[in-house]
C-alpha positions in Angstrom: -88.6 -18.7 164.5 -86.9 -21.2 166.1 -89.4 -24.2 166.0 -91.4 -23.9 162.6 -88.6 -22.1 160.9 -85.7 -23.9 162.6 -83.5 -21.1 162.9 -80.6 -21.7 165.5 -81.3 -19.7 168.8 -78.1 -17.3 169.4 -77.3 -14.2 169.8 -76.2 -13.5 166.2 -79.7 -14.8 165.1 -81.5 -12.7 167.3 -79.9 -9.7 166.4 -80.6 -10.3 162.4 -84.4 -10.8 163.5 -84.1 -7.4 165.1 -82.5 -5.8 162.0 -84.9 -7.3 159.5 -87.7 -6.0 161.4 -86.4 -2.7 162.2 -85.4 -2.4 158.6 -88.9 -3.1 157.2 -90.1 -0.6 159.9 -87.6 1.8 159.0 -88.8 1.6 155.0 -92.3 2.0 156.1 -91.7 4.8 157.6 -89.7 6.3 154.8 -92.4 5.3 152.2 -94.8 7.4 154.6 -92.2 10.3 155.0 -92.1 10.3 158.7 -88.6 9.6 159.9 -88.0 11.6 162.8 -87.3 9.0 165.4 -85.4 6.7 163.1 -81.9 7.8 164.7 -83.1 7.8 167.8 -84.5 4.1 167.5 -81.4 3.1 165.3 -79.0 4.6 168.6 -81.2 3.2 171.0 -80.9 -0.3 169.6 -77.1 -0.5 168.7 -76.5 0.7 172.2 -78.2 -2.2 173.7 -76.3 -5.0 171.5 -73.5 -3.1 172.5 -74.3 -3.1 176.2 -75.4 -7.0 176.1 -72.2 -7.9 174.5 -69.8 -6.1 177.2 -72.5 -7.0 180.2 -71.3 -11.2 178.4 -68.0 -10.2 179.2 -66.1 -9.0 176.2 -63.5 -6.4 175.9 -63.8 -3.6 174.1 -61.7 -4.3 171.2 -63.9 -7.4 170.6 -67.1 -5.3 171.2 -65.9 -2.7 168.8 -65.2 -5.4 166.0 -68.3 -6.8 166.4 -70.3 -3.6 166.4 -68.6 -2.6 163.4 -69.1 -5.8 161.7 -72.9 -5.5 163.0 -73.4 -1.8 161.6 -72.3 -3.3 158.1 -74.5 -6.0 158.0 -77.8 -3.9 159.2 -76.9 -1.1 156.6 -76.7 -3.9 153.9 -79.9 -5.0 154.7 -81.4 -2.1 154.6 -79.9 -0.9 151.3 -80.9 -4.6 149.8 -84.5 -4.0 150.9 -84.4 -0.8 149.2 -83.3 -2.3 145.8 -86.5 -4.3 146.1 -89.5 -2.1 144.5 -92.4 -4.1 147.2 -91.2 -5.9 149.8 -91.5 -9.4 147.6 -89.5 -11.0 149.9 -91.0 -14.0 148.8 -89.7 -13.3 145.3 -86.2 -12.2 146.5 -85.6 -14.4 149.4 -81.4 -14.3 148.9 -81.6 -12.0 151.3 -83.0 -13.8 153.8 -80.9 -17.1 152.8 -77.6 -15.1 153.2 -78.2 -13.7 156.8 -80.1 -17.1 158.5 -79.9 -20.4 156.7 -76.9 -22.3 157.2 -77.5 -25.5 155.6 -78.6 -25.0 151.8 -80.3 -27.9 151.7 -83.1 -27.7 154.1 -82.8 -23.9 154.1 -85.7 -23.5 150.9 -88.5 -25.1 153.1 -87.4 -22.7 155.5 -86.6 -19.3 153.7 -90.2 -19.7 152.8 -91.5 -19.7 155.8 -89.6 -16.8 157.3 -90.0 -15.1 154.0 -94.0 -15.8 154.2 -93.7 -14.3 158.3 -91.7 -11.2 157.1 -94.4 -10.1 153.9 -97.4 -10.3 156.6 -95.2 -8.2 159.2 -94.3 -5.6 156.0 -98.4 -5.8 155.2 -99.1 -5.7 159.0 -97.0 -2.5 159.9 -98.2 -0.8 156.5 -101.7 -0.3 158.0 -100.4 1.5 160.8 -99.5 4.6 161.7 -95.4 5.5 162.2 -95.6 6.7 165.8 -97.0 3.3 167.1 -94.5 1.3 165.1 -91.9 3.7 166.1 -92.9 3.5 170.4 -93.7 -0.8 170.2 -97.7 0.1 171.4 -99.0 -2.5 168.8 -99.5 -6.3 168.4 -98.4 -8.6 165.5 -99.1 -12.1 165.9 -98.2 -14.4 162.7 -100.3 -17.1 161.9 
């Protein structure tokens, strides 16, 4: 992400990478009807950006901004990627411009390549079953 696609290595970027792939998980596991640990997971990972950003020091009016500000920015993902009937990300890559590339210009190169990375990891987790998506016991590897 941060070599070929040139995506600037912070916190906030990380996060988004977490969100887009927890949101494509999340629709998988929808579109196979098996959402049982999806509040769990969702809980478990909002916690932990919460916990990194006090354990960086900030207060908790700061941390409560930012977690709000978080939580509205994951659910719009998610409810963008379910306007999209397949997960043509390639075709609809605004979404992906609006959340990592800063500079319009050299963004399209770019968007392409993380919109290329995020199809294969939709196509990847599609052949598996929820539970192993759900618990982390598998293995993508883009290339």
């Amino acid at each position: 992400f941060y070599q070929d696609v040139h995506l600037n290595d912070k916190l906030e970027t990380r996060v988004l990478l977490i969100f887009f792939h927890f949101a494509l998980i999340l629709r998988d596991s929808k579109r196979k009807k098996k959402q049982k640990n999806a509040q769990d997971i969702f809980d478990n990972i909002f916690h932990n950006i919460e916990y990194n950003f006090r354990e960086l020091g900030h207060g908790d009016v700061t941390v409560n901004n930012k977690m709000k500000k978080l939580t509205r920015i994951f659910y719009d993902i998610l409810v963008s990627l379910d306007k999209i009937d397949s997960i043509s990300l390639d075709k609809n890559s605004h979404l992906l411009k609006k959340y990592f590339i800063e500079d319009k210009k050299k963004g399209i190169e770019n968007v392409d390549k993380l919109s290329d990375y995020f199809v294969k990891f939709q196509n990847f987790c599609f052949d598996l079953d929820v539970k192993s998506m759900l618990n982390g016991s598998f293995n993508f590897k883009y290339k």
